[in-house]
C-alpha positions as protocol buffer text, in pm:
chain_id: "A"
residue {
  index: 1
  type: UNK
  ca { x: 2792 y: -1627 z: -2845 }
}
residue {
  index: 2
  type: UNK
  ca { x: 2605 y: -1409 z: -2599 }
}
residue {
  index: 3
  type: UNK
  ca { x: 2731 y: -1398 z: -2250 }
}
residue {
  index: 4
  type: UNK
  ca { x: 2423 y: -1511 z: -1996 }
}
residue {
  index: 5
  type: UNK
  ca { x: 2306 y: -1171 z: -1834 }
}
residue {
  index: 6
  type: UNK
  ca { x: 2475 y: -1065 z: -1502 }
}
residue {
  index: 7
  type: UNK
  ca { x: 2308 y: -1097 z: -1159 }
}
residue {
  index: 8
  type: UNK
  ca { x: 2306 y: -807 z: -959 }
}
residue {
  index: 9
  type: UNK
  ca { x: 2597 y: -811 z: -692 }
}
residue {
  index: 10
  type: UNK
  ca { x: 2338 y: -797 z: -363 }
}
residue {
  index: 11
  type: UNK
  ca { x: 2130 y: -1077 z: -522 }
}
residue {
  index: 12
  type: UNK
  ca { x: 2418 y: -1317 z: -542 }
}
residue {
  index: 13
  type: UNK
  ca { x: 2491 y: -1213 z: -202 }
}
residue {
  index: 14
  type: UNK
  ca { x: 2169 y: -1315 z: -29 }
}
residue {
  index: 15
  type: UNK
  ca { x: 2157 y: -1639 z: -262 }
}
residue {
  index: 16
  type: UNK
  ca { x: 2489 y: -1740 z: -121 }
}
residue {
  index: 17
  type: UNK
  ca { x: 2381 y: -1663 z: 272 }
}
residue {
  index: 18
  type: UNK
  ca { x: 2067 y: -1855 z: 190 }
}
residue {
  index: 19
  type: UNK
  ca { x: 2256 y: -2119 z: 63 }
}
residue {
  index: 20
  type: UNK
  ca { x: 2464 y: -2157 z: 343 }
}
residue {
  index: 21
  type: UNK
  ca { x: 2208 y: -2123 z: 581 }
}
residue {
  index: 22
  type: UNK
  ca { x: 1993 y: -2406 z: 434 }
}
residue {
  index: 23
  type: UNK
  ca { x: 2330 y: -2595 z: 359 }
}
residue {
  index: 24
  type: UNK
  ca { x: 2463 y: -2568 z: 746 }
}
residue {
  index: 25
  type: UNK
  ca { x: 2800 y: -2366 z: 639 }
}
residue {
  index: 26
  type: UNK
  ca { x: 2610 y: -2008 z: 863 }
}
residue {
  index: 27
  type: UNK
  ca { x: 2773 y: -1691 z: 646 }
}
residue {
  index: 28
  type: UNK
  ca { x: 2734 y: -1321 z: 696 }
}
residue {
  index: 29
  type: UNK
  ca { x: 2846 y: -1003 z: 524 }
}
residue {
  index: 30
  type: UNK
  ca { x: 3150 y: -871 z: 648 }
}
residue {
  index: 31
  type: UNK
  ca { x: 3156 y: -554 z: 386 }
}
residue {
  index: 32
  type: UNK
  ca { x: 2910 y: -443 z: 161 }
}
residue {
  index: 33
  type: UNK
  ca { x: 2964 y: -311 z: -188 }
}
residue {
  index: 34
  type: UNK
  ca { x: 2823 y: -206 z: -471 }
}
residue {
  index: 35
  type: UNK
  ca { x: 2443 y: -346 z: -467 }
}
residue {
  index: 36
  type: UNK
  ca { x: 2468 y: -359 z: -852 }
}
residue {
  index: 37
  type: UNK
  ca { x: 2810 y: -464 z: -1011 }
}
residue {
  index: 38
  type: UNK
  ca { x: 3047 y: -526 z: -675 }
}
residue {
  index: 39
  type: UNK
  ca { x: 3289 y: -767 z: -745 }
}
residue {
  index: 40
  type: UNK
  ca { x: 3274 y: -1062 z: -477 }
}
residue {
  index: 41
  type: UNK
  ca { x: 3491 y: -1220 z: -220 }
}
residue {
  index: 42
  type: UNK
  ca { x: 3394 y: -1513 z: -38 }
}
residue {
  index: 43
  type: UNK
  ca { x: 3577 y: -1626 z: 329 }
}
residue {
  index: 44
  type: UNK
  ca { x: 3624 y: -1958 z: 389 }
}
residue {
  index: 45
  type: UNK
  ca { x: 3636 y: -2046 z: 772 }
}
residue {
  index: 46
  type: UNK
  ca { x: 3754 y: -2397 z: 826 }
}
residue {
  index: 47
  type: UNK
  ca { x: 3971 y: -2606 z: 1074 }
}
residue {
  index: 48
  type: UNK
  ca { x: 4262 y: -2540 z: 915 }
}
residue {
  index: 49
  type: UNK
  ca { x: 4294 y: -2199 z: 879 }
}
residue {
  index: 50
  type: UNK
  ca { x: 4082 y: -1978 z: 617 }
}
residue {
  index: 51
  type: UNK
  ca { x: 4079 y: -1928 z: 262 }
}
residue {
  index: 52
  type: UNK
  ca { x: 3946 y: -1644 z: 2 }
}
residue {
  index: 53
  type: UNK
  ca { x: 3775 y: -1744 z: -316 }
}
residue {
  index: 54
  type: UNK
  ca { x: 3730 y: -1439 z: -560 }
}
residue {
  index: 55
  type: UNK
  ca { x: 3429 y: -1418 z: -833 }
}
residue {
  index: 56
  type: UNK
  ca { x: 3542 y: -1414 z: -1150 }
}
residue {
  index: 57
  type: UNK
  ca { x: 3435 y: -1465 z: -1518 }
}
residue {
  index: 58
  type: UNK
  ca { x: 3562 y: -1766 z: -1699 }
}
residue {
  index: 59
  type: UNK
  ca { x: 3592 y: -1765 z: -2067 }
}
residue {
  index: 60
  type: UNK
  ca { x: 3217 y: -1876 z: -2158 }
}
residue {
  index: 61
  type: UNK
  ca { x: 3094 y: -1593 z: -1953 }
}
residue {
  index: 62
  type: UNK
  ca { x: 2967 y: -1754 z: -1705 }
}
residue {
  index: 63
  type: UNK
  ca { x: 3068 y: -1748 z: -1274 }
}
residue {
  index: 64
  type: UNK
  ca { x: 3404 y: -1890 z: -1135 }
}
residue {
  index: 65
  type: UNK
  ca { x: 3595 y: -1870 z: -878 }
}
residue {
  index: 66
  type: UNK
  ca { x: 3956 y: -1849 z: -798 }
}
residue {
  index: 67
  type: UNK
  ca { x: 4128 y: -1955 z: -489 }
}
residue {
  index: 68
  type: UNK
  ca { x: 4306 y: -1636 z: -422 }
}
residue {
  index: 69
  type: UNK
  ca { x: 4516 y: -1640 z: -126 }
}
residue {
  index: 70
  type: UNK
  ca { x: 4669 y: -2037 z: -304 }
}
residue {
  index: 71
  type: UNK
  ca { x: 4593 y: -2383 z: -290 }
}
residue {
  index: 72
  type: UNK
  ca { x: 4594 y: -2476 z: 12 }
}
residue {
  index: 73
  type: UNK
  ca { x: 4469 y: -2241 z: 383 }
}
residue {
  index: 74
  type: UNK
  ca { x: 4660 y: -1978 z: 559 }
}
residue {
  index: 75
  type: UNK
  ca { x: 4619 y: -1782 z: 905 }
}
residue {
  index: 76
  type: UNK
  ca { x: 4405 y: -1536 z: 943 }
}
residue {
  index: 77
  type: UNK
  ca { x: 4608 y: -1237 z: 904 }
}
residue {
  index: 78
  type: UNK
  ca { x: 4706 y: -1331 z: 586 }
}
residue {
  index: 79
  type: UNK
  ca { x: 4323 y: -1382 z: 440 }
}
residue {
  index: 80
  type: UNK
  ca { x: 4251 y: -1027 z: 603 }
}
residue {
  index: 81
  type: UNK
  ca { x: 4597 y: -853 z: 418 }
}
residue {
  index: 82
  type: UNK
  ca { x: 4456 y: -975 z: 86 }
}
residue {
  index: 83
  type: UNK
  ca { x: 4126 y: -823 z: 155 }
}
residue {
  index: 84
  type: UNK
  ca { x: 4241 y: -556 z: 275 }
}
residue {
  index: 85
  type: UNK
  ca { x: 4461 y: -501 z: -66 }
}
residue {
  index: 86
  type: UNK
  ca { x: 4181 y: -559 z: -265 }
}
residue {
  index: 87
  type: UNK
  ca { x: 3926 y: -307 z: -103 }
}
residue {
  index: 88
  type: UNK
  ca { x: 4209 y: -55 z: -197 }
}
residue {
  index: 89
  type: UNK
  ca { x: 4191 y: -145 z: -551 }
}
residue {
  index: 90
  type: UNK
  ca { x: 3813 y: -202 z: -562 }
}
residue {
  index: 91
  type: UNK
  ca { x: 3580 y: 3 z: -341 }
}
residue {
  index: 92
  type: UNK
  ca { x: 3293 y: -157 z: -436 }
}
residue {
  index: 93
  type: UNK
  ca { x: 3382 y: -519 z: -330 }
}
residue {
  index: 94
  type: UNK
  ca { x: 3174 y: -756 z: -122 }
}
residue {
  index: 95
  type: UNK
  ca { x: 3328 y: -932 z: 148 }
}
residue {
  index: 96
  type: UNK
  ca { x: 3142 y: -1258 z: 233 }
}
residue {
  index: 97
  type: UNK
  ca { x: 3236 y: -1519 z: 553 }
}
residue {
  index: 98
  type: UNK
  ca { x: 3106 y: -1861 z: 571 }
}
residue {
  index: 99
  type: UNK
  ca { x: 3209 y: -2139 z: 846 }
}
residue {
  index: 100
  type: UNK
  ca { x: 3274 y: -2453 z: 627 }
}
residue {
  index: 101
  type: UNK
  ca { x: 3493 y: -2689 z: 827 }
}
residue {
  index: 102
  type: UNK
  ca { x: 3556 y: -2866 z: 536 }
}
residue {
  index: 103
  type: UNK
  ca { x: 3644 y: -2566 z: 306 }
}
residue {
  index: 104
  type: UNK
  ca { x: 3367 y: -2614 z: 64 }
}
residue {
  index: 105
  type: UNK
  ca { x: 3149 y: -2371 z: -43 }
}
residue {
  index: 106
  type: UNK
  ca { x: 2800 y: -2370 z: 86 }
}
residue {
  index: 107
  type: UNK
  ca { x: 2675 y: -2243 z: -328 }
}
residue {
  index: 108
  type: UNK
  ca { x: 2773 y: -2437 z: -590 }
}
residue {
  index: 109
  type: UNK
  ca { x: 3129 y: -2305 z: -735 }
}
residue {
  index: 110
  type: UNK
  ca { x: 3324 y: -2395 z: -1051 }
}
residue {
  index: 111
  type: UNK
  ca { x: 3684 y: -2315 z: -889 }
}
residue {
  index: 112
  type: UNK
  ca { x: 3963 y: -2259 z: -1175 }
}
């Protein structure tokens, strides 16, 4: 089976501030990365605390995401010490924020 072709990095990016936009959950681009093939991490901004979803390919080859800081929201500080980790490992990462009271993605999201 053929994997679907991959969407440039910057187009997901403005498809995902669109959708948020039009979906009342305002995002903005708090790191830019590779226009091409940057890996993607998405800020959740809620009322109880924040939490950071990162792109990833599941085993059909299509989009998921992960919830990588855990299950359930943490403070600040800790979203920003996992970003900060991966930007070390991965120059070329996006770094997306998106007010969502209700910690739900303003783009639709399989989360694994």
């Amino acid at each position: 089976m053929t994997p679907p072709p991959r969407v440039k990095a910057s187009l997901s990016v403005g498809i995902a501030l669109r959708l948020g936009d039009a979906n009342g959950k305002p995002g903005m681009v708090l790191r830019k990365g590779d226009p091409d093939a940057g890996g993607i991490l998405v800020v959740l901004r809620g009322r109880a605390g924040m939490t950071v979803l990162s792109r990833m390919t599941d085993p059909d080859g299509g989009i998921a995401w992960i919830r990588a800081t855990g299950a359930t929201p943490v403070e600040a500080d800790t979203a920003d010490a996992y970003i900060a980790r991966q930007v070390k490992f991965d120059p070329d990462l996006w770094v997306l924020e998106f007010e969502t009271p209700d910690m739900v993605p303003p783009f639709e999201a399989k989360i694994v």
